[in-house]
C-alpha positions, 0 to 999 in steps of 0.5 A: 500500500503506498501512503499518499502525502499532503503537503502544507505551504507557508511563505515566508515574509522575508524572503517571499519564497514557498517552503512545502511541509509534509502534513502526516497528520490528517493527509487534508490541504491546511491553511497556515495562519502566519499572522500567529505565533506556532509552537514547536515542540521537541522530542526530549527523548534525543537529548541524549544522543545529541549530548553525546555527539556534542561531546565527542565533536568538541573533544575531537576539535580539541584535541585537533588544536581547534578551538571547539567554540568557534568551530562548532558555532561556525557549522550551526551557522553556516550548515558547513560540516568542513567546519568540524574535522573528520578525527573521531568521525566527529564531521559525520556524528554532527551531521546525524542531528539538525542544527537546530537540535544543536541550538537546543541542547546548547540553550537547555543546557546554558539555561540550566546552569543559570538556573533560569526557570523554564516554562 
């Protein structure tokens, strides 16, 4: 049986391109409210995973003589993984996880040790 895929389509305000989402959820064509903030929700159960592969990246970039702050930021910017080295397969562990799964662990982890509460 071949699942069929619906796809939702919001345009960005800034750049005034079209960016297509699978929708898996009811397989209907939704209208995207872009007056409206959404919310994103994250699955806690990758956290660890991704912990770990932070770890091995920034020991890899450190052993290597790079500093593992500007390396690791210039990847999540810019999406270069020549940013990470290949030592310690740690170019191919960071490029199992999404950027922004990056940008998470960082921010819980730096609002933790602030001890900011979180909502």
């Amino acid at each position: 049986m071949v699942e069929q895929c619906v796809y939702r389509e919001m345009v960005n305000r800034h750049t005034k391109r079209s960016v297509r989402f699978m929708d898996q959820s009811n397989n209907k064509k939704t209208s995207m409210d872009l007056g409206n903030t959404q919310y994103f929700k994250v699955q806690p159960d990758q956290e660890t995973g991704v912990k770990k592969i932070l770890s091995v990246v920034y020991e890899a970039l450190l052993e290597k003589g790079y500093d593992p702050v500007n390396q690791i930021v210039g990847y999540i910017m810019s999406g270069d993984p020549t940013y990470i080295t290949n030592y310690m397969g740690a170019r191919s562990l960071i490029m199992k996880v999404e950027r922004d799964e990056l940008v998470e662990e960082i921010m819980n982890d730096y609002i933790t040790f602030n001890h900011w509460k979180k909502k």
